[in-house]
Steps between C-alpha positions, in 0.01 A plus 500: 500500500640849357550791763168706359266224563694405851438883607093458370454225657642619852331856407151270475588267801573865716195641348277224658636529817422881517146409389473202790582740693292787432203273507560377823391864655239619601424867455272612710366870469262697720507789222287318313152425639173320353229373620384539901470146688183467693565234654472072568243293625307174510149415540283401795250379242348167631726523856262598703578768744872496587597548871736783649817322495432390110435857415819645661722221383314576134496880541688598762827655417716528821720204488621213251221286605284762354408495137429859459208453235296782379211371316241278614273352239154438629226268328126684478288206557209465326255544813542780748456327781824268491713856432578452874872328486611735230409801691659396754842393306478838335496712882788295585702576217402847436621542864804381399535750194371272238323609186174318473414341121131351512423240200210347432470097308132559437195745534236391725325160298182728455693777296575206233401351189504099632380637874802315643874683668670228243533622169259698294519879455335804650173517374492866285204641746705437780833699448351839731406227800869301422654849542290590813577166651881514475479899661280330800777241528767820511289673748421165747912508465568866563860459372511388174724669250433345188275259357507279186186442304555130487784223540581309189234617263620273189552186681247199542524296850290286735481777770410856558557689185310664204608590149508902364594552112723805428194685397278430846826607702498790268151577548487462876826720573334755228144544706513364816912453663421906652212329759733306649656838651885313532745494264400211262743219373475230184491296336740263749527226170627229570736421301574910451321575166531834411201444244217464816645908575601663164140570395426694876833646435470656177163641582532853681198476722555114619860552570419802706340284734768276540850522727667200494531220266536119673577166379599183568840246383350201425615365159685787445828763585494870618543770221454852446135584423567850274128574515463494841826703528395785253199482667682593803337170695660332768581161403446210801579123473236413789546117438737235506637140686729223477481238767819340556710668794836403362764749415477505138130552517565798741760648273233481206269726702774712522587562169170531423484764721774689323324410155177665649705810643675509173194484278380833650243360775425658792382201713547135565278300694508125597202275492448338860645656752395234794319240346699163424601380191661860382521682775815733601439460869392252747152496724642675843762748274774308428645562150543268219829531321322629233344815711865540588603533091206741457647647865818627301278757285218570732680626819756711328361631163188667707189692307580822356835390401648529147647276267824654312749326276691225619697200269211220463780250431819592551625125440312163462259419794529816660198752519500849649265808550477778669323765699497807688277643773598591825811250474631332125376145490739276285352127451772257347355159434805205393324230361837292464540188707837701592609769676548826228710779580299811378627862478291810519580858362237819649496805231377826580507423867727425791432187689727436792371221655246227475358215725405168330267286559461128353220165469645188384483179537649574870399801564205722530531876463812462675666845615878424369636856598555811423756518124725812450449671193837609360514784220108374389613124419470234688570117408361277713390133485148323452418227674411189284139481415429812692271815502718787626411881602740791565317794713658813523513881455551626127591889521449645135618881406361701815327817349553808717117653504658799677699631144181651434515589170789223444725751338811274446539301203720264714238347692447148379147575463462823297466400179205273601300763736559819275442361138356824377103564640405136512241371782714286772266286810670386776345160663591292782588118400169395625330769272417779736566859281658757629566780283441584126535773328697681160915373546613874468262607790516251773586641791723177624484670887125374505629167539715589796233255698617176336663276715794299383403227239475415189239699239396473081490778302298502232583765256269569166649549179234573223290157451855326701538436848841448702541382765782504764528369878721700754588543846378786738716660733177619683489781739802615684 
């Protein structure tokens, strides 16, 4: 072999390990937010009413024997007189910060067209009573903050259920969704079909009556639904199981998860939460290994948090993403029978340190220690067939809201906050506004009453919004 083709083939050979080793990080930056997380949860749904000690083990978030779940799913039942146990399941978990999502798997049997809660459809005459029934169920609660029109609408099963077409979905969430006086959900598909919601979506009065958009993973895998998301709905996967406790099972969930995260929903909800066969914790409150998989997202990426950008593989079997709140949430899942040594790189931040927590096949939410962040990197290793999460502080650019006007071209944040006479809105992570108002008025002293934290800015540029996430120096 001639020199030339010696020097390619050690220039190619040099050129792959650069690239191995690129793709082994993970970039992870808070600059760069999308959608808000609102949260986990599982469903009491058949469970009967869950004691104390089951609902702060299931939504209780003060130690690692906590699961720190935010949504409870709640079944309507078809006759108001059994709504007892969920009303009871919802006080305990609203108590304990949960949001409450009520779904119904049939109208009331004398709503329908076969006069039975299996099967059938809602009878055309009866959509005004279906929509005053499911606002009594709301009101008997007193805490619901959603509810779906109806479970699996385009599925046919030997127990509770009834079947909608597009156009009856449509139709309902068109002229009768507004009774219900609570932000309405649908179509929860189960298997995900955008084709049960596109027809509400794409008509201006239906969609106006609708907030979120649910479904279901059986049969299928999580993806972005565009229509929902230039719709500006809030997507929810608010149903899923596996039954096997074994590791690999667990570390399915959790990629899942990520999938979910990564797919632009806002939600992910288990199936049973108690009851055996699926369930993610035991009767009493113990927790299931697979509660403590789900654990890893739920008690650390909290509601109101944001996703931003983060590597989704940075080499095989490894899965990451990220969010921001009050604290940066980091989930690393190794899917490798083997221990994987897995670096991380923080942009437009500064990260100092961060404390780790792991499930695996040994361990549940184990608190490994705190990790020393040195110049934003850190390389640290995975356990084998593990779910890991890194919780820490992530200080961005501070803006100093007491340059008022920011005068100095210097600051990091000048070119973003004075572009010309363009409207800028300042919102908390968890969506609370602040301040709006023209760039090249905004008197930045007004926000002198900020405490420390992290905040979006929204600035509008003709028909273009950008969007930027910094940190607050607060009063001083």
């Amino acid at each position: 072999m001639n020199k030339k083709s010696l020097y390619a083939v050690a220039l190619l050979f040099f050129s792959w390990l650069l690239g191995a080793a690129l793709a082994q990080v993970a970039t992870i930056n808070p600059a760069s937010v999308k959608q808000t997380i609102d949260g986990f949860g599982a469903s009491t749904a058949w469970n009967g009413q869950i004691s104390d000690a089951e609902a702060d083990a299931s939504f209780g978030n003060g130690n690692n024997n906590q699961l720190g779940l935010s949504i409870l799913r709640v079944r309507i039942e078809t006759s108001s007189s059994s709504w007892t146990n969920e009303k009871s399941n919802a006080q305990k978990a609203k108590a304990r910060g949960a949001t409450i999502l009520a779904s119904p798997w049939s109208p009331p049997a004398s709503m329908k067209t076969n006069n039975n809660v299996v099967g059938g459809e809602l009878n055309t005459g009866s959509y005004a009573a279906y929509s005053a029934y499911l606002k009594s169920f709301c009101d008997n609660l007193g805490n619901v903050d959603v509810v779906s029109i109806q479970n699996e609408p385009n599925i046919k099963v030997t127990y509770e259920s009834c079947t909608w077409s597009a156009t009856q979905l449509l139709n309902f969430c068109k002229n009768n969704a507004s009774a219900i006086g609570k932000p309405v959900m649908m179509p929860e598909a189960f298997n995900f079909s955008f084709a049960l919601s596109d027809s509400t979506l794409n008509d201006a009065t239906a969609r106006s009556q609708v907030t979120y958009i649910g479904g279901h993973l059986y049969g299928t895998t999580p993806r972005i639904y565009a229509n929902a998301e230039t719709n500006k709905k809030k997507v929810w996967m608010t149903e899923h199981y596996y039954t096997s406790e074994s590791i690999d099972t667990c570390l399915t969930i959790a990629k899942e998860i990520v999938d979910c995260i990564y797919n632009d929903m806002s939600a992910y909800i288990w199936w049973y939460l108690r009851q055996p066969g699926c369930n993610i914790i035991n009767t009493g409150g113990s927790i299931k290994k697979k509660g403590y998989a789900i654990g890893q997202f739920s008690k650390f990426i909290r509601p109101g948090y944001s996703r931003i950008d983060a590597t989704y593989q940075p080499q095989t079997g490894v899965y990451v993403i990220g969010c921001i709140g009050a604290q940066m949430a980091v989930v690393a899942v190794n899917r490798n029978t083997t221990s994987q040594s897995q670096t991380f790189t923080f942009q437009n931040c500064q990260v100092t340190s961060l404390e780790k927590y792991t499930t695996s096949n040994t361990k549940n939410i184990s608190d490994d220690g705190p990790l020393t962040v040195s110049g934003n990197s850190l390389t640290v290793t995975l356990d084998a067939q593990s779910i890991t999460t890194f919780v820490g502080k992530a200080v961005t650019t501070s803006i100093d809201f007491f340059a008022a006007p920011l005068k100095s071209s210097s600051n990091p944040n000048y070119s973003f906050l004075r572009a010309g006479n363009q409207s800028l809105v300042f919102y908390s992570l968890s969506g609370q506004k602040f301040i709006e108002g023209q760039a090249g008025s905004i008197d930045f002293k007004s926000l002198s009453r900020l405490v420390p934290g992290a905040y979006v800015i929204l600035r509008k540029d003709g028909d273009k919004l950008h969007e930027k996430i910094t940190w607050c120096q607060g009063a001083r």
